[in-house]
C-alpha positions as CSV (number, residue, x, y, z in Angstrom):
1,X,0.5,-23.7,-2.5
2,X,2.7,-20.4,-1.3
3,X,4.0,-21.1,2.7
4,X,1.9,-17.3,3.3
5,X,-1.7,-16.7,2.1
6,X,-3.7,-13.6,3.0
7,X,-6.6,-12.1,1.7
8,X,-8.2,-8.4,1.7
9,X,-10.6,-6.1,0.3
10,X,-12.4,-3.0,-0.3
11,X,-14.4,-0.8,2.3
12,X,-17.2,-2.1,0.3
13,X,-16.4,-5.2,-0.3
14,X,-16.3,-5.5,-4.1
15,X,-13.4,-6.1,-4.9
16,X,-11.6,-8.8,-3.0
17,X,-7.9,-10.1,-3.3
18,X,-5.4,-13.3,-2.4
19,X,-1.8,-13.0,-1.5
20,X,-0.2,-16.2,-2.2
21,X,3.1,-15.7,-0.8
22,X,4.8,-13.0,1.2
23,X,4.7,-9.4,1.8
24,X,7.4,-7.3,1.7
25,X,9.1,-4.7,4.2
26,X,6.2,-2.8,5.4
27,X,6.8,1.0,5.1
28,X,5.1,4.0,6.3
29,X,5.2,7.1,3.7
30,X,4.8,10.5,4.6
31,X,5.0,12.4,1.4
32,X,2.3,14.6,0.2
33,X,1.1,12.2,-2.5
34,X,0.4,9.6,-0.3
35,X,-0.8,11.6,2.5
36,X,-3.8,12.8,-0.1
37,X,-4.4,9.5,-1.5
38,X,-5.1,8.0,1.4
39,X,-6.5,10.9,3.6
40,X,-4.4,10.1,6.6
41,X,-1.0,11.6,8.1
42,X,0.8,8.7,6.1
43,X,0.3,5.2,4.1
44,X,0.7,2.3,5.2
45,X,2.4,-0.1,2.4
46,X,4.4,-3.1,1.6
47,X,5.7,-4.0,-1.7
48,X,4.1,-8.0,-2.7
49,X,4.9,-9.8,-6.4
50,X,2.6,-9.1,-9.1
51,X,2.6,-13.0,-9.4
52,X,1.3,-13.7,-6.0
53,X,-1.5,-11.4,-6.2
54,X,-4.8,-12.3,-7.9
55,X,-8.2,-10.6,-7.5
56,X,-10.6,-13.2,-6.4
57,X,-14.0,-10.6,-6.2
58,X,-14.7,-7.6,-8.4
59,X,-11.6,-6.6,-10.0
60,X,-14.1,-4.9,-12.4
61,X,-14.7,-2.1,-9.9
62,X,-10.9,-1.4,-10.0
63,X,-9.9,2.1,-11.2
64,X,-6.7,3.4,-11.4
65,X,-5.0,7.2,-11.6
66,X,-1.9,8.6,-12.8
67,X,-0.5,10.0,-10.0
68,X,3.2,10.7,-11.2
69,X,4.7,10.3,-14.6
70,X,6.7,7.0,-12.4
71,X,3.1,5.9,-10.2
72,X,-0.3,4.6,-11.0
73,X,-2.8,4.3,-8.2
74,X,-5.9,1.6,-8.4
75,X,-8.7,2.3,-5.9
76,X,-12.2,0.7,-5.8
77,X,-14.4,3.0,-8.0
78,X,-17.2,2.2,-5.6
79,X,-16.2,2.8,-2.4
80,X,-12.8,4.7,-2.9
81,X,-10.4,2.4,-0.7
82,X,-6.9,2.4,-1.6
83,X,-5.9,-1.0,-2.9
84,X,-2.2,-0.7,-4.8
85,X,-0.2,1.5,-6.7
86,X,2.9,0.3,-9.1
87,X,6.1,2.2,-9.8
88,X,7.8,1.9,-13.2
89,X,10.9,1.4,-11.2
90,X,9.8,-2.2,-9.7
91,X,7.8,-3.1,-12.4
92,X,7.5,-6.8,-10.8
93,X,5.5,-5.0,-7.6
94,X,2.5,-3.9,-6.4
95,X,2.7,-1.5,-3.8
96,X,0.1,-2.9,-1.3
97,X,-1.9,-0.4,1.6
98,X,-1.4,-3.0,4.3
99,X,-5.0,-1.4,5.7
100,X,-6.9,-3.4,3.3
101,X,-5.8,-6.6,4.3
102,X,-8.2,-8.8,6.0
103,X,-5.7,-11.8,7.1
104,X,-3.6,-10.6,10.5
105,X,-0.6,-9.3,9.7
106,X,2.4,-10.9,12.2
107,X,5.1,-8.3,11.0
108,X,5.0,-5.0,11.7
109,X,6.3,-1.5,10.0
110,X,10.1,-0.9,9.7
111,X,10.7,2.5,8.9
112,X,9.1,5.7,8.0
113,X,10.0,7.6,4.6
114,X,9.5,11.2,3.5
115,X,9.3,12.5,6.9
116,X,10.3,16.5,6.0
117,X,6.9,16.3,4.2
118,X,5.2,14.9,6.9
119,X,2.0,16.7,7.7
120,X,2.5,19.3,10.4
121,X,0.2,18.3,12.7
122,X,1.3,14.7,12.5
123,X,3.8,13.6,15.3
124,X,5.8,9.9,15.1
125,X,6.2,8.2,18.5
126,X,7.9,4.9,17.6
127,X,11.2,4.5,17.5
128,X,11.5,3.2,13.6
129,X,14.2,5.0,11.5
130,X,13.3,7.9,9.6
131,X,14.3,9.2,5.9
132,X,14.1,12.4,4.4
133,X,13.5,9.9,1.1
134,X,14.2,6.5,0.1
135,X,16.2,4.8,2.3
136,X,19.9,4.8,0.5
């Protein structure tokens, strides 16, 4: 058994998920894209291996969408929650929304990315570093 285990799921609850093992740098993204995915100022995520993830609930209920020729986002076709997205870049990852989790989380975010798209109204208080981008 993985040293980390963590579990999550839909708004609905349909579709339910284990983590067996750990979960990467958690990052908050500002860019448009995410921003409308998710319906909030920014996204939450943090990259896990495709090999430690396993849909234990419902994984019939998972949609997915095209959202860049490089990014495809799942959702739960029921109640609409985020759940992952994959990049053809890191092929190997999920891209996780931390908000879905339903384990407690002891790490916390590191940085926030995309911040010149940020929405205007949205104003960052923390002290993390900021990138116009990917961090370099």
């Amino acid at each position: 058994m993985a040293e980390h285990q963590y579990t999550g799921s839909c708004l609905c609850g349909e579709i339910q998920y284990q983590i067996d093992g750990e979960i990467g740098m958690i990052v908050q993204c500002h860019c448009q894209k995410c921003r409308k995915a998710n319906g909030t100022a920014f996204a939450t995520n943090a990259p896990i291996a495709k090999s430690a993830f396993k849909f234990t609930k419902g994984e019939k209920f998972l949609k997915q969408y095209q959202s860049s020729e490089s990014t495809v986002r799942y959702f739960c076709g029921n109640c609409g929650s985020p759940i992952l997205s994959t990049k053809a870049a890191t092929p190997e990852f999920y891209r996780l929304r931390i908000g879905t989790l339903d384990t407690p989380l002891e790490h916390k975010p590191t940085q926030h990315l995309f911040v010149t798209s940020k929405a205007e109204w949205d104003v960052i208080y923390d002290d993390l570093p900021q990138f116009e981008g990917f961090p370099k």
